[in-house]
N, C-alpha and C positions, 0 to 999 in steps of 0.2 A: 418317491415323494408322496405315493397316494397313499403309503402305509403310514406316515406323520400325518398328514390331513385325516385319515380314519381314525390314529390314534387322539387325534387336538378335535374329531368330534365327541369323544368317546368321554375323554376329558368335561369337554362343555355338556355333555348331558348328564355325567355323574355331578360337577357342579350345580345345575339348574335343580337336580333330584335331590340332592344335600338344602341348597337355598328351600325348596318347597315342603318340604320335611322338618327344616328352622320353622320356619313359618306355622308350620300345625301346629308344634311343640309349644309355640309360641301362644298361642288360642288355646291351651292346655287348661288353664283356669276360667275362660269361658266355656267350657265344654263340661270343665265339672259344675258349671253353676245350672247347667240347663237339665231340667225333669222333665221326666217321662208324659208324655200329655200336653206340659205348655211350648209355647210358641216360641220360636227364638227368635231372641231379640235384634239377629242381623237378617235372617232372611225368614223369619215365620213360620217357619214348617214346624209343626207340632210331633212330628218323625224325627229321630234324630237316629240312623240307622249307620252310620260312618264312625261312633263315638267309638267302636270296640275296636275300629279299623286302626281309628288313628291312636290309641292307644298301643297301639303292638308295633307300631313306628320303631326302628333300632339306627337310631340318626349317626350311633359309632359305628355300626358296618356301612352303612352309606359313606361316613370319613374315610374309614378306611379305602372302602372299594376306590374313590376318589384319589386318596394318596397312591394307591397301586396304579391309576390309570395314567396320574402324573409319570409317575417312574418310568412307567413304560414308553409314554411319552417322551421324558428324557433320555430313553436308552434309544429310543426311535434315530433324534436327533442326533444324538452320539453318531448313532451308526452313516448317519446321512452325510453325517460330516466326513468320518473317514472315507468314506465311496467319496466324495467330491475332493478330497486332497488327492485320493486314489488316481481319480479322473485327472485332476491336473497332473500329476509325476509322471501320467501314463502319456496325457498332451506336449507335454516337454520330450519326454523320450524320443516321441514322436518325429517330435518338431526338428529334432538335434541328428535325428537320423538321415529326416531328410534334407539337411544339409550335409550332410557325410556321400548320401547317395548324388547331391549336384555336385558336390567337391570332385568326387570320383568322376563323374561325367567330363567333368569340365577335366580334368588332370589324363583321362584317357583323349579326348579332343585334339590337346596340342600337342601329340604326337604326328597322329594323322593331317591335319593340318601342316604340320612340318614337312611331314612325306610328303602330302601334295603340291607345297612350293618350292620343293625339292624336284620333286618329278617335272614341272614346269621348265625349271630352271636348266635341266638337263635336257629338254626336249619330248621326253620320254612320253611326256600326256599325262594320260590317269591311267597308274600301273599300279594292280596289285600287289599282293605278297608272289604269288605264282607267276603271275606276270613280270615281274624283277627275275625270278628261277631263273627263267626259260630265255629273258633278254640276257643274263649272264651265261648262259650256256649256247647263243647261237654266237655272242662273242669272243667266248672261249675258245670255240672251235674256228672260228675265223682266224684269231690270235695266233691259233697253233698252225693254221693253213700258210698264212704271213710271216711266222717262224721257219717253216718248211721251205719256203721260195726262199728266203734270203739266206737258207743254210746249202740251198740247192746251188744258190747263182754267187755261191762264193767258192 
């Protein structure tokens, strides 16, 4: 944003230099009227030492530079606009992700939650994945001990 506000000073000072350039050109015919010696008739000075100055005035390179500083200007803004559509595509993306990333959360949750009033409902408490292992493996073995006795005592 401070490269648009440099270029919209850049702007108003080449405008203000074109305006005061009008202006002299403008006083072009009182400038030829005043001789060497007499007074002038807006401020008295009997010097008139600015007349060659303002003479050599080139009010079309001053337009131009002006035109040029505009364009730039307009390309300034161009560009500022693209970066803030940029900005938004890139807020939305954003924004769309992180509901993908709560989706997921929430879709991995009621799993575990399941498991948990699962495990309740079994007794079991709060069992991990390891801890499930190892509970089906001491009842495995129990299984197979209780298979043994009643293969024994038949």
């Amino acid at each position: 944003m401070s490269r648009i506000c440099t270029a919209a000073n850049k702007v108003e000072d080449k405008r203000k230099l074109l305006h005061q350039e009008q202006r002299i050109l403008d006083l072009a015919g009182h400038r030829a009227a005043l001789q060497p010696g007499e007074a002038c008739p807006l401020c008295g000075s009997t010097k008139h030492p600015s007349i060659t100055a303002y003479a050599a005035l080139d009010v079309s390179s001053t337009e131009q530079a002006l035109k040029d500083k505009q364009l730039a200007l307009q390309n300034k803004s161009k560009e500022a606009l693209a970066t803030d559509v940029a900005i938004a595509a890139s807020t939305a993306k954003i924004k769309a992700l992180g509901t993908r990333i709560d989706t997921w959360l929430e879709d991995e949750a009621r799993p575990a939650e399941s498991w948990r009033k699962l495990c309740v409902e079994l007794g079991l408490g709060a069992v991990d994945r390891d801890g499930l292992d190892a509970l089906v493996r001491a009842h495995a073995a129990t299984l197979k001990l209780a298979q043994e006795t009643v293969a024994a005592v038949d």
